[in-house]
C-alpha positions as CSV (number, residue, x, y, z in Angstrom):
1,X,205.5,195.5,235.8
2,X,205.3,194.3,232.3
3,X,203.8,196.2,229.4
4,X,200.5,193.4,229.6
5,X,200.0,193.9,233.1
6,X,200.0,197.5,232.7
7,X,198.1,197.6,229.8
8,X,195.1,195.1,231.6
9,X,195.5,197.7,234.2
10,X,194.7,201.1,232.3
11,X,191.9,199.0,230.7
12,X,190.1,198.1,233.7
13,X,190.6,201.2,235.4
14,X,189.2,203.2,232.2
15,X,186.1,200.2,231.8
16,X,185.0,200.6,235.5
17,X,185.3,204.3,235.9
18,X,183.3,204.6,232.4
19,X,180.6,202.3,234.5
20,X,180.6,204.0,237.4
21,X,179.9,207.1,235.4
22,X,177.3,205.6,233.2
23,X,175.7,204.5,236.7
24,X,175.5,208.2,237.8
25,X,174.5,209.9,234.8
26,X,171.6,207.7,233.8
27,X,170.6,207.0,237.5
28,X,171.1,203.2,237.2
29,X,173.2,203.3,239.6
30,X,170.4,203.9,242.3
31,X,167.9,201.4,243.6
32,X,164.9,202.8,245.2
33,X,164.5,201.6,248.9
34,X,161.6,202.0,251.4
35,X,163.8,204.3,253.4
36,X,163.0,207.2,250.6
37,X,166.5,207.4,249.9
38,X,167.6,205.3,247.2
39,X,170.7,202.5,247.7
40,X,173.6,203.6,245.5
41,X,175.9,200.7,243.1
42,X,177.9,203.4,241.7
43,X,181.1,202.6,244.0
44,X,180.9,199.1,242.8
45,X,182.9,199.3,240.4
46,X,185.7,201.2,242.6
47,X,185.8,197.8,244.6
48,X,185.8,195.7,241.8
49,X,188.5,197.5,240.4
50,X,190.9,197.1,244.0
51,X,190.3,194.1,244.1
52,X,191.4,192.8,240.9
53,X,193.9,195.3,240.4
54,X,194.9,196.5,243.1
55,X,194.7,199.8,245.4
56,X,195.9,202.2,242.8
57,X,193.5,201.5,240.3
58,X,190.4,201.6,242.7
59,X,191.9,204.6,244.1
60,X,191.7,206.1,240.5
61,X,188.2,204.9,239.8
62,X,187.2,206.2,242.6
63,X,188.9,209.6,242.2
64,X,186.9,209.6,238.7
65,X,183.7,208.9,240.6
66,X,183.9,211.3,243.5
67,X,185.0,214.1,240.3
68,X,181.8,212.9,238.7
69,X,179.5,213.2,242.0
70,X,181.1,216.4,242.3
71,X,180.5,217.8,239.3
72,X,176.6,216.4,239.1
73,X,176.0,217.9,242.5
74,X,177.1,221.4,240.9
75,X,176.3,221.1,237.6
76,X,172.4,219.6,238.2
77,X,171.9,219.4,242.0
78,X,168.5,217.3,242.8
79,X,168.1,218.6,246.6
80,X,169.4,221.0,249.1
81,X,171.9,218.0,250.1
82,X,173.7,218.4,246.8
83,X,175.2,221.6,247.7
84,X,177.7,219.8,250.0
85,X,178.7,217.6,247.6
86,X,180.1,220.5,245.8
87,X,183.3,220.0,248.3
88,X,185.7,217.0,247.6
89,X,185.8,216.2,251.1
90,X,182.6,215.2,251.0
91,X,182.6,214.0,247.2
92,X,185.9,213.5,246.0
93,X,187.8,211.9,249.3
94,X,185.6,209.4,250.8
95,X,185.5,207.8,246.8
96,X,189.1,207.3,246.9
97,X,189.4,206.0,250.3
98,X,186.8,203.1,248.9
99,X,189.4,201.3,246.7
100,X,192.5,201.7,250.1
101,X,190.1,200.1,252.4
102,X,188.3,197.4,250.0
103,X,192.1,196.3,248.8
104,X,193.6,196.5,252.6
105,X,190.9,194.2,253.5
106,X,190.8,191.5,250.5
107,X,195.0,191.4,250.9
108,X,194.8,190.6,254.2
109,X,192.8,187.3,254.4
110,X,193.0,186.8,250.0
111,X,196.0,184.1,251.4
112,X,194.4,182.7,254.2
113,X,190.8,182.3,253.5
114,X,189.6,183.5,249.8
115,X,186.1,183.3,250.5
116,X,186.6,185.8,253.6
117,X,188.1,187.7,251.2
118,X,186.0,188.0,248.5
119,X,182.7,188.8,250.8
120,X,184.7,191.0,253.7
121,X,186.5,193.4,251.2
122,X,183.2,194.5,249.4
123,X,181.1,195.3,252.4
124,X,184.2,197.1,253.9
125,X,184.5,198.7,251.0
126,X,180.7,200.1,250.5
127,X,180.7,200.8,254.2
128,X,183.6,203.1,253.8
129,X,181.7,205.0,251.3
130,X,178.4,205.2,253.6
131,X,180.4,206.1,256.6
132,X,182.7,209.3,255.1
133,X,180.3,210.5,252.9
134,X,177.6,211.1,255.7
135,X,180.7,211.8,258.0
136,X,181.6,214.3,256.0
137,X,178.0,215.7,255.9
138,X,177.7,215.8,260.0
139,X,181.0,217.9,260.1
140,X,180.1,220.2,256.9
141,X,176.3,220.5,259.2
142,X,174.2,219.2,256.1
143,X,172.4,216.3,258.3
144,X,172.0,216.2,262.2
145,X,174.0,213.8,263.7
146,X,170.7,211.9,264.8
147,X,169.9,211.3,261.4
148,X,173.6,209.7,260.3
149,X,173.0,206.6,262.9
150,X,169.7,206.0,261.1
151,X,170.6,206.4,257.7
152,X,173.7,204.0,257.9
153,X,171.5,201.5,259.2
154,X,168.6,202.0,257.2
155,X,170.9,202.7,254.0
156,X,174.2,201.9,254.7
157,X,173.7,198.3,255.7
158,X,171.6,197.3,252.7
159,X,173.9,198.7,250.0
160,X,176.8,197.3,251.4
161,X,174.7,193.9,251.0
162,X,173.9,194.9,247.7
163,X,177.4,196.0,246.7
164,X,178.6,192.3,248.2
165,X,176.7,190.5,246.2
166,X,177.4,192.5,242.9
167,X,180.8,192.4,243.6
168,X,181.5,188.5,244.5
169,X,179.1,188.0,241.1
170,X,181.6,189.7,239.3
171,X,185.2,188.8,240.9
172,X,183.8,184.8,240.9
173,X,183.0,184.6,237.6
174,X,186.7,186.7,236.7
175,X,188.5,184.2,239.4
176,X,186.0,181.0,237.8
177,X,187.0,182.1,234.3
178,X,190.9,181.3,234.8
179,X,190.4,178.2,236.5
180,X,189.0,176.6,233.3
181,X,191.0,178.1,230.7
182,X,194.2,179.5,231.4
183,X,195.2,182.5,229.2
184,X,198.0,185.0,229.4
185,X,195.8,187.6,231.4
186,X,195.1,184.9,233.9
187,X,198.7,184.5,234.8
188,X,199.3,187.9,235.4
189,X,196.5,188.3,237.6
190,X,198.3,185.0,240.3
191,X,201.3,188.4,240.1
């Protein structure tokens, strides 16, 4: 790996965890939904991060997001829910899984069918999130198991759709931006 690549790569993993961060800690990172539970953004930047760079960075960002939801859960918990949150299996884990599962699924069809690509790996991505976290909270006894089908469908649905949209936004205009003007940065990312 060259000393550019590498470089591009430290840089976007330090911009998009410093985002997702910046989500959590001044609660722009939540959209209030009818459901009374608010739809969350803050793992879009892990899956922006996979995708244009690969698993280990969106593993990283996540990392540093799940350490952040961990320590705002015990640091200034807003509900009884927050106390689970505390553990990284719940946190920590399902964050880092985000980037694996959002970069498993754009490298797959990236070389077949881009588009499939671009809108699969996000939703995949956000539903990963959804489905550990409140996973982890049915094990750890912190929600009924009842509950967990209807959030995912009344939450988990919508911010994946939300998520999608950020994310394709975002990787179109990267992707759009070396098509007109090649630079150095743009031939590293066709590595």
């Amino acid at each position: 790996m060259s000393n550019t690549n590498r470089t591009r790569k430290i840089v976007i993993t330090g911009v998009m965890s410093a985002i997702s961060v910046v989500l959590g800690a001044t609660h722009l990172g939540f959209i209030p939904w009818f459901s009374g539970a608010s739809l969350t953004i803050m793992h879009v930047p892990v899956i922006i991060g996979a995708i244009l760079e690969g698993p280990v960075v969106g593993m990283i960002i996540g990392l540093i997001f799940g350490l952040f939801s961990l320590l705002q859960a015990a640091v200034s918990p807003t509900g009884p829910v927050d106390l689970f949150f505390t553990n990284p299996l719940v946190s920590v884990l399902p964050r880092i899984l985000i980037g694996l599962t959002t970069w498993l699924i754009y490298r797959a069809f990236r070389d077949r069918w881009l588009p499939l690509a671009v809108v699969s790996a996000p939703l995949v991505g956000s539903l990963t999130n959804t489905a550990l976290v409140l996973g982890a909270l049915g094990v750890a006894k912190a929600l009924p198991w009842e509950l967990i089908g209807t959030i995912m469908i009344a939450n988990g649905l919508p911010e994946a759709g939300a998520a999608a949209m950020i994310s394709i936004s975002v990787i179109v205009t990267w992707k759009s931006i070396g098509l007109k003007k090649k630079s150095k940065l743009d031939e590293l990312d066709e590595d």
